[in-house]
C-alpha positions as CSV (number, residue, x, y, z in Angstrom):
1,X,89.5,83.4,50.5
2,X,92.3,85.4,52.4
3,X,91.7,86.0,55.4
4,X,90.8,90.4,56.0
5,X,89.8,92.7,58.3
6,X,89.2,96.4,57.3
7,X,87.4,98.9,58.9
8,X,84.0,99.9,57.5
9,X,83.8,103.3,55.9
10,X,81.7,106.0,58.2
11,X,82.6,103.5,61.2
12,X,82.9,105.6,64.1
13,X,80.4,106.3,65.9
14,X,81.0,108.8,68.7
15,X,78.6,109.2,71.7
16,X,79.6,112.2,74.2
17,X,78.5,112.9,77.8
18,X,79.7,112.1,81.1
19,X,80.0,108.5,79.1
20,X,82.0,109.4,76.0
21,X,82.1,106.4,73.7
22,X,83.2,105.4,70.4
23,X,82.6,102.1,68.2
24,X,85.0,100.9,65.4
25,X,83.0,98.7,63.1
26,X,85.3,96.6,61.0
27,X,84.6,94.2,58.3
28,X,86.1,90.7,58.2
29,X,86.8,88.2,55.8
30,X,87.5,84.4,55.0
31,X,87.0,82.5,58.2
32,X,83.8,80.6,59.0
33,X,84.5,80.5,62.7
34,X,83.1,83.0,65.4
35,X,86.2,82.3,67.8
36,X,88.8,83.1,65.2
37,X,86.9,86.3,64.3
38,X,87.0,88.0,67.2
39,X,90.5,87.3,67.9
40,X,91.2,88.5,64.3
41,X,89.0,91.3,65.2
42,X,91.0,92.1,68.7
43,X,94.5,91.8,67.4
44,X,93.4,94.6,64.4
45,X,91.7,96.9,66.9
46,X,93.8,99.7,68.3
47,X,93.9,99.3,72.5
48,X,93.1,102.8,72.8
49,X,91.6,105.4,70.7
50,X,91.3,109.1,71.3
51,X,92.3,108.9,75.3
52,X,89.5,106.2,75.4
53,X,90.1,102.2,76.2
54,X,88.9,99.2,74.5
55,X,86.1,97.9,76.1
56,X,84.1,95.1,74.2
57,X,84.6,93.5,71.3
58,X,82.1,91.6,69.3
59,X,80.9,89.9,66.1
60,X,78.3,88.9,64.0
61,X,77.9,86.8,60.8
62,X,76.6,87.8,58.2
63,X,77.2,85.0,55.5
64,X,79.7,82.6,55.1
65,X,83.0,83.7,56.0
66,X,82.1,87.1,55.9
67,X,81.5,88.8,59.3
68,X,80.6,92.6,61.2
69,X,82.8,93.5,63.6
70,X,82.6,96.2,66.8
71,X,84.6,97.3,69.0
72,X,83.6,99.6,71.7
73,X,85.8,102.4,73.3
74,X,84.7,104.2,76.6
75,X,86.3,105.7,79.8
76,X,88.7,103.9,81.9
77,X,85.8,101.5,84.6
78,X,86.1,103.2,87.5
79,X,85.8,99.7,89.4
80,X,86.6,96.0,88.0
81,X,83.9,94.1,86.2
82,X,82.7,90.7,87.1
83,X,85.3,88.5,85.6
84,X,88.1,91.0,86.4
85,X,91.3,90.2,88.4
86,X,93.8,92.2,90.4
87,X,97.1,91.0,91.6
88,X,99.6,91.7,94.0
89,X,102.5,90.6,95.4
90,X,105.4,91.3,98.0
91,X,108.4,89.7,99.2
92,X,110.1,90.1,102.5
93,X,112.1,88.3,105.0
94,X,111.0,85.6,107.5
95,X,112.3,84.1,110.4
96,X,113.4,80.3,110.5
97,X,114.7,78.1,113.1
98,X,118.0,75.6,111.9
99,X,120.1,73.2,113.7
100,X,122.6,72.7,110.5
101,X,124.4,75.1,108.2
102,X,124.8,75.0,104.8
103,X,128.6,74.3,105.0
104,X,131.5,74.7,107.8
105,X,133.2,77.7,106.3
106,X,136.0,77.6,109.3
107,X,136.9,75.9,112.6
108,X,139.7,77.3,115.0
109,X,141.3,75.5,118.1
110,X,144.5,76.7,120.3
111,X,147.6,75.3,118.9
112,X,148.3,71.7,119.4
113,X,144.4,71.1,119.7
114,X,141.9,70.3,116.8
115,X,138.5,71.6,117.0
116,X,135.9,68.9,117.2
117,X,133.8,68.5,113.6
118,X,130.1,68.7,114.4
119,X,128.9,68.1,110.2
120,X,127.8,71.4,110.1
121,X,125.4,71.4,113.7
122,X,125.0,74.8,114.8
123,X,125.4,75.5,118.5
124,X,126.2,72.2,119.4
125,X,126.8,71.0,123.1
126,X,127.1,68.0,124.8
127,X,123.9,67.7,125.3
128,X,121.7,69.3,122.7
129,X,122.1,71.2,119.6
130,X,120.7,75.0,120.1
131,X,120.5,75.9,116.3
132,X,119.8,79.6,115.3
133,X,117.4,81.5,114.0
134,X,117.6,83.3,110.3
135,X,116.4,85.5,108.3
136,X,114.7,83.5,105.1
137,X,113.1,85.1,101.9
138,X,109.0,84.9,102.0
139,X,107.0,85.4,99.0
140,X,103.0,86.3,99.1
141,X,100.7,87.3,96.8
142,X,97.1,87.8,96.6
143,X,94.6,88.1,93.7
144,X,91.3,90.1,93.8
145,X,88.7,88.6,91.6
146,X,84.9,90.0,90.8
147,X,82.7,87.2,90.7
148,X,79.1,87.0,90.2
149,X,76.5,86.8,93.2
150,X,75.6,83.0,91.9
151,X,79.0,81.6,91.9
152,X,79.6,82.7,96.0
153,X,77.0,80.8,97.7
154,X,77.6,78.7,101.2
155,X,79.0,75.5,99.4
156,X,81.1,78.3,98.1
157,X,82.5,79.7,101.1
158,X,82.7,76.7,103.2
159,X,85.3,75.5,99.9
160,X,87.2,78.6,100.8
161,X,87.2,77.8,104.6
162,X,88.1,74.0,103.7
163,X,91.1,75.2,101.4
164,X,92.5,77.5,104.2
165,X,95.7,76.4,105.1
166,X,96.3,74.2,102.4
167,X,98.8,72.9,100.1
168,X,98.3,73.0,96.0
169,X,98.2,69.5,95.0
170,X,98.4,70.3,91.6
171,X,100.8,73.1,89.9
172,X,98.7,76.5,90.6
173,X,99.7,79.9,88.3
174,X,103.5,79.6,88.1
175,X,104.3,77.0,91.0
176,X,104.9,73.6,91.0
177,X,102.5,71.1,93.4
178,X,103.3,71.9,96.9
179,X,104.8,75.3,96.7
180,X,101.6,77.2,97.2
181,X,100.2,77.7,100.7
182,X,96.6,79.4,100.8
183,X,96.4,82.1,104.1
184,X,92.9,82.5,103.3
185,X,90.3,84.6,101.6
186,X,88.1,87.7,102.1
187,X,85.2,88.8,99.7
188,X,82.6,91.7,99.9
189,X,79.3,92.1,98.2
190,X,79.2,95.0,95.7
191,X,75.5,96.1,95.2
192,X,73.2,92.7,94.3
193,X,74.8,90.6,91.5
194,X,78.2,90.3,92.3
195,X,81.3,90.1,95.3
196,X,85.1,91.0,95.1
197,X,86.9,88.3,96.9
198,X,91.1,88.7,97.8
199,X,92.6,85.1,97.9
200,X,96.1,85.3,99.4
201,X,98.9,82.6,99.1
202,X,102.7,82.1,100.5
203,X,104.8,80.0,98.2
204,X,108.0,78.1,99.5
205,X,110.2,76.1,97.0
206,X,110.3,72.7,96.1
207,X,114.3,71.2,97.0
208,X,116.1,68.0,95.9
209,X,119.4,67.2,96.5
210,X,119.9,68.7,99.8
211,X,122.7,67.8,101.9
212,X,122.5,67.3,106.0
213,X,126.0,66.5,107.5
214,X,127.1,63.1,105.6
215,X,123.5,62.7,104.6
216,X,122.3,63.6,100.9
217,X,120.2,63.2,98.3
218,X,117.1,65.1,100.5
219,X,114.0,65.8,98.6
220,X,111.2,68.0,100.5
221,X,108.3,70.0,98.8
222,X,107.9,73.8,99.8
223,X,106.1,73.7,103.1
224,X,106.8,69.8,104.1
225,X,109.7,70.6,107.3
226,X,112.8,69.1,107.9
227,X,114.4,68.2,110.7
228,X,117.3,66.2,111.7
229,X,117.8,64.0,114.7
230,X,121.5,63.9,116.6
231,X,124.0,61.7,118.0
232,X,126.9,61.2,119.7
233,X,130.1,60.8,118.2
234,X,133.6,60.7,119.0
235,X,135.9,62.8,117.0
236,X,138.8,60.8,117.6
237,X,141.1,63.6,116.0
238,X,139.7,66.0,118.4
239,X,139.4,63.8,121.8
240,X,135.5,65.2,122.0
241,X,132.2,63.8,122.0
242,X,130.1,65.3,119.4
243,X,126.6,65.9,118.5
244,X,126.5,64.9,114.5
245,X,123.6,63.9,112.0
246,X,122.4,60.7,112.4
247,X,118.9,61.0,110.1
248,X,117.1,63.7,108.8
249,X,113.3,63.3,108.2
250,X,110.7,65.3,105.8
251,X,107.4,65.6,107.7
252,X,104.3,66.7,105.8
253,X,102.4,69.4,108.0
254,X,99.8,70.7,106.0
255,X,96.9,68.6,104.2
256,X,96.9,69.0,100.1
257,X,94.2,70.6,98.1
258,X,92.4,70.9,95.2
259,X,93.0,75.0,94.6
260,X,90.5,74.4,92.0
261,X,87.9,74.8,93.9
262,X,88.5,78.2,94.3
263,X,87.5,79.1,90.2
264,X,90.1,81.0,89.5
Protein backbone atom coordinates (compact mmCIF):
# COMPACT_ATOMS: atom_id res chain seq x y z
CA UNK A 1 0.00 0.00 0.00
CA UNK A 2 1.26 3.56 -0.87
CA UNK A 3 2.10 5.33 1.61
CA UNK A 4 -0.91 8.57 2.24
CA UNK A 5 -1.79 11.16 4.29
CA UNK A 6 -5.00 13.29 3.72
CA UNK A 7 -6.74 15.30 5.87
CA UNK A 8 -10.15 14.01 7.27
CA UNK A 9 -13.20 15.77 5.92
CA UNK A 10 -14.92 18.11 8.86
CA UNK A 11 -11.36 18.11 10.48
CA UNK A 12 -10.95 21.36 12.09
CA UNK A 13 -11.94 21.82 14.99
CA UNK A 14 -11.72 25.31 16.28
CA UNK A 15 -11.83 26.27 20.12
CA UNK A 16 -11.92 30.22 20.76
CA UNK A 17 -11.16 32.16 24.00
CA UNK A 18 -8.23 33.72 25.52
CA UNK A 19 -6.80 29.95 24.28
CA UNK A 20 -7.85 29.90 20.63
CA UNK A 21 -7.01 26.53 19.24
CA UNK A 22 -7.46 24.47 16.20
CA UNK A 23 -6.84 20.62 15.39
CA UNK A 24 -6.13 19.20 11.95
CA UNK A 25 -7.10 15.54 11.95
CA UNK A 26 -5.49 13.78 9.09
CA UNK A 27 -5.68 10.29 7.87
CA UNK A 28 -2.69 8.14 7.15
CA UNK A 29 -1.87 5.26 5.18
CA UNK A 30 0.51 2.26 4.47
CA UNK A 31 3.03 2.24 7.17
CA UNK A 32 2.86 -0.12 10.25
CA UNK A 33 5.22 1.97 12.31
CA UNK A 34 4.18 4.77 14.94
CA UNK A 35 7.60 6.59 14.45
CA UNK A 36 7.27 6.95 10.71
CA UNK A 37 3.69 8.13 11.12
CA UNK A 38 4.18 10.96 12.87
CA UNK A 39 6.99 12.19 11.01
CA UNK A 40 4.81 11.52 7.89
CA UNK A 41 2.24 13.27 9.81
CA UNK A 42 4.65 16.44 10.71
CA UNK A 43 6.17 16.91 7.32
CA UNK A 44 2.27 17.09 5.80
CA UNK A 45 1.03 19.51 8.54
CA UNK A 46 1.30 23.16 7.71
CA UNK A 47 3.68 25.01 10.62
CA UNK A 48 1.13 27.54 11.06
CA UNK A 49 -2.45 27.89 10.46
CA UNK A 50 -4.62 30.96 10.78
CA UNK A 51 -1.81 33.20 12.82
CA UNK A 52 -1.73 30.11 15.14
CA UNK A 53 1.52 27.66 15.61
CA UNK A 54 1.89 24.01 15.60
CA UNK A 55 1.92 22.75 18.87
CA UNK A 56 1.59 18.86 19.16
CA UNK A 57 1.41 16.32 16.91
CA UNK A 58 0.10 12.86 17.57
CA UNK A 59 -1.14 9.47 16.35
CA UNK A 60 -3.10 6.59 16.87
CA UNK A 61 -3.65 3.22 15.14
CA UNK A 62 -6.31 2.21 14.13
CA UNK A 63 -5.65 -1.12 12.10
CA UNK A 64 -2.80 -2.17 10.29
CA UNK A 65 -1.15 0.48 8.42
CA UNK A 66 -3.93 2.62 8.71
CA UNK A 67 -3.57 5.47 11.31
CA UNK A 68 -5.49 8.95 12.91
CA UNK A 69 -3.61 11.72 12.96
CA UNK A 70 -3.76 15.34 15.00
CA UNK A 71 -2.19 18.05 15.04
CA UNK A 72 -2.88 20.86 17.41
CA UNK A 73 -2.51 24.65 16.69
CA UNK A 74 -2.59 27.28 19.58
CA UNK A 75 -1.05 30.70 20.48
CA UNK A 76 2.54 31.33 20.40
CA UNK A 77 3.84 29.71 24.62
CA UNK A 78 4.40 32.63 26.26
CA UNK A 79 7.46 30.78 28.06
CA UNK A 80 9.45 27.52 26.87
CA UNK A 81 8.21 24.09 27.72
CA UNK A 82 10.22 21.48 29.56
CA UNK A 83 12.31 20.07 26.84
CA UNK A 84 12.73 23.41 25.17
CA UNK A 85 16.13 25.14 24.30
CA UNK A 86 17.30 28.67 23.69
CA UNK A 87 20.62 29.60 22.29
CA UNK A 88 22.87 32.36 22.16
CA UNK A 89 25.94 33.42 21.11
CA UNK A 90 28.50 36.35 20.84
CA UNK A 91 31.85 36.90 19.59
CA UNK A 92 34.29 39.60 20.66
CA UNK A 93 37.84 40.24 21.12
CA UNK A 94 40.24 38.95 23.94
CA UNK A 95 43.44 39.83 25.15
CA UNK A 96 46.49 37.41 24.78
CA UNK A 97 49.99 37.47 25.84
CA UNK A 98 52.83 36.29 22.85
CA UNK A 99 56.54 36.16 22.82
CA UNK A 100 56.64 35.20 18.90
CA UNK A 101 55.03 36.50 15.80
CA UNK A 102 53.60 34.88 13.20
CA UNK A 103 56.31 35.99 10.65
CA UNK A 104 59.16 38.77 10.50
CA UNK A 105 57.54 41.02 7.96
CA UNK A 106 60.69 43.52 7.99
CA UNK A 107 63.96 44.26 9.85
CA UNK A 108 65.96 47.67 9.42
CA UNK A 109 69.58 48.50 10.56
CA UNK A 110 71.81 51.75 9.65
CA UNK A 111 73.83 51.21 6.57
CA UNK A 112 76.72 48.96 6.74
CA UNK A 113 75.03 47.20 9.82
CA UNK A 114 72.60 44.13 9.66
CA UNK A 115 69.93 43.81 12.14
CA UNK A 116 70.26 40.84 14.39
CA UNK A 117 67.40 37.87 13.37
CA UNK A 118 65.51 37.00 16.62
CA UNK A 119 63.11 33.92 14.63
CA UNK A 120 60.30 35.97 15.00
CA UNK A 121 60.73 36.89 19.22
CA UNK A 122 58.95 39.86 20.00
CA UNK A 123 60.59 42.50 22.11
CA UNK A 124 63.61 40.73 22.55
CA UNK A 125 66.61 41.87 24.77
CA UNK A 126 69.57 40.54 26.01
CA UNK A 127 68.14 39.35 28.67
CA UNK A 128 64.56 38.35 28.35
CA UNK A 129 61.94 38.42 25.71
CA UNK A 130 59.04 41.05 26.68
CA UNK A 131 56.41 39.77 24.10
CA UNK A 132 53.13 41.83 23.54
CA UNK A 133 49.86 41.61 24.20
CA UNK A 134 47.01 41.23 21.34
CA UNK A 135 43.83 41.38 20.62
CA UNK A 136 42.49 37.60 19.78
CA UNK A 137 38.81 36.58 18.57
CA UNK A 138 36.74 34.87 21.56
CA UNK A 139 33.67 32.95 20.91
CA UNK A 140 30.91 32.15 23.75
CA UNK A 141 27.66 30.80 23.70
CA UNK A 142 25.17 29.68 26.09
CA UNK A 143 22.08 27.49 25.81
CA UNK A 144 18.99 27.79 28.11
CA UNK A 145 17.28 24.45 28.54
CA UNK A 146 13.75 23.68 30.53
CA UNK A 147 14.26 20.62 32.37
CA UNK A 148 11.96 18.81 34.60
CA UNK A 149 12.16 19.10 38.54
CA UNK A 150 13.37 15.23 38.70
CA UNK A 151 16.26 15.50 36.32
CA UNK A 152 17.97 18.68 38.72
CA UNK A 153 18.57 16.98 41.90
CA UNK A 154 22.03 17.45 44.04
CA UNK A 155 23.96 14.65 42.15
CA UNK A 156 22.76 16.88 39.46
CA UNK A 157 24.21 20.02 40.40
CA UNK A 158 27.26 18.85 41.98
CA UNK A 159 27.83 17.35 37.97
CA UNK A 160 27.45 20.85 36.92
CA UNK A 161 29.89 22.14 39.66
CA UNK A 162 32.42 19.19 38.75
CA UNK A 163 32.17 20.16 34.93
CA UNK A 164 32.97 23.86 35.62
CA UNK A 165 35.99 24.71 34.07
CA UNK A 166 36.33 21.90 31.92
CA UNK A 167 37.38 20.68 28.68
CA UNK A 168 34.94 18.52 26.22
CA UNK A 169 36.59 15.31 25.92
CA UNK A 170 34.50 14.24 23.34
CA UNK A 171 33.23 16.45 20.18
CA UNK A 172 30.27 18.62 21.82
CA UNK A 173 27.45 20.42 19.26
CA UNK A 174 29.76 21.55 16.38
CA UNK A 175 33.35 21.45 18.10
CA UNK A 176 35.88 18.98 17.94
CA UNK A 177 37.25 17.34 21.58
CA UNK A 178 39.04 20.09 23.37
CA UNK A 179 37.64 23.22 21.86
CA UNK A 180 34.83 23.67 24.29
CA UNK A 181 35.52 25.22 27.65
CA UNK A 182 32.41 25.15 30.12
CA UNK A 183 32.24 28.89 32.34
CA UNK A 184 29.53 27.40 34.27
CA UNK A 185 25.91 27.11 34.71
CA UNK A 186 22.86 28.94 36.38
CA UNK A 187 19.25 27.35 36.62
CA UNK A 188 16.02 28.67 38.40
CA UNK A 189 12.95 26.86 39.49
CA UNK A 190 9.82 27.81 37.58
CA UNK A 191 6.70 26.86 39.81
CA UNK A 192 7.11 22.91 41.13
CA UNK A 193 7.90 20.55 38.27
CA UNK A 194 10.48 22.10 36.41
CA UNK A 195 13.85 24.62 36.28
CA UNK A 196 15.43 26.72 33.29
CA UNK A 197 19.18 26.23 33.52
CA UNK A 198 21.79 28.63 31.13
CA UNK A 199 25.00 26.55 30.45
CA UNK A 200 27.65 28.82 28.98
CA UNK A 201 30.86 27.69 27.02
CA UNK A 202 34.09 29.48 25.32
CA UNK A 203 35.41 27.57 22.39
CA UNK A 204 39.18 27.99 21.23
CA UNK A 205 40.42 26.06 18.12
CA UNK A 206 42.14 23.00 17.69
CA UNK A 207 45.87 23.89 15.60
CA UNK A 208 48.46 21.61 13.88
CA UNK A 209 51.14 22.61 12.03
CA UNK A 210 52.19 25.63 13.78
CA UNK A 211 55.47 27.07 13.34
CA UNK A 212 57.70 28.73 16.36
CA UNK A 213 61.02 30.19 15.01
CA UNK A 214 62.80 27.07 13.20
CA UNK A 215 60.47 24.81 15.08
CA UNK A 216 57.34 23.17 13.36
CA UNK A 217 55.05 20.74 13.10
CA UNK A 218 53.21 22.06 16.58
CA UNK A 219 49.94 20.49 17.41
CA UNK A 220 47.94 22.03 20.54
CA UNK A 221 44.11 21.54 21.28
CA UNK A 222 41.94 24.83 21.91
CA UNK A 223 42.71 25.67 25.45
CA UNK A 224 46.08 23.50 25.96
CA UNK A 225 48.88 26.81 26.10
CA UNK A 226 51.90 27.25 24.44
CA UNK A 227 54.86 28.60 25.37
CA UNK A 228 58.32 28.76 24.14
CA UNK A 229 61.58 28.72 26.01
CA UNK A 230 64.69 31.09 24.77
CA UNK A 231 68.26 31.02 24.12
CA UNK A 232 71.21 32.70 23.29
CA UNK A 233 72.47 32.87 19.95
CA UNK A 234 75.06 34.57 18.03
CA UNK A 235 73.97 36.11 14.83
CA UNK A 236 77.28 35.96 13.34
CA UNK A 237 75.96 38.20 10.36
CA UNK A 238 74.85 40.77 12.77
CA UNK A 239 77.87 40.62 15.51
CA UNK A 240 74.78 40.23 18.34
CA UNK A 241 73.80 37.91 20.80
CA UNK A 242 70.29 36.91 20.45
CA UNK A 243 67.41 35.60 22.22
CA UNK A 244 65.87 32.74 19.64
CA UNK A 245 63.59 29.61 20.06
CA UNK A 246 65.16 26.89 21.48
CA UNK A 247 61.70 24.52 22.34
CA UNK A 248 58.29 25.27 22.46
CA UNK A 249 56.10 23.17 24.82
CA UNK A 250 52.07 22.47 24.80
CA UNK A 251 50.90 22.36 28.49
CA UNK A 252 47.42 20.95 29.28
CA UNK A 253 45.83 23.47 31.93
CA UNK A 254 42.45 22.39 32.31
CA UNK A 255 41.19 18.72 33.31
CA UNK A 256 38.83 17.00 30.44
CA UNK A 257 35.18 16.17 30.84
CA UNK A 258 32.52 14.20 30.09
CA UNK A 259 29.94 17.23 28.84
CA UNK A 260 27.49 14.45 28.88
CA UNK A 261 26.74 14.76 31.96
CA UNK A 262 25.09 17.84 31.57
CA UNK A 263 21.90 15.97 29.33
CA UNK A 264 21.78 18.17 26.83
Amino acid sequence: MATSVTEKFGSRLTREGDDPRIDLVYTIKGTDSDISAKALLYATAPATYDGLVRRTWEVEQISEQLWEGTVSYGLMRARPDVGDSMQSFETGGGTQHITQSLSTIGSYAPAGKTAPDFKGAIGATRDSVEGVDIQVPIFQFSESHVLPDRIVTDAYKLNLYNLTAKVNQAAFRWFAAGEVLFLGASGNKRGEDDWEVTFRFAASPNKTGQTVGDITGIAKLGWNYLWVLYEDVEDATADWIVKQPLAAYVERVYEQGDFGLLLI
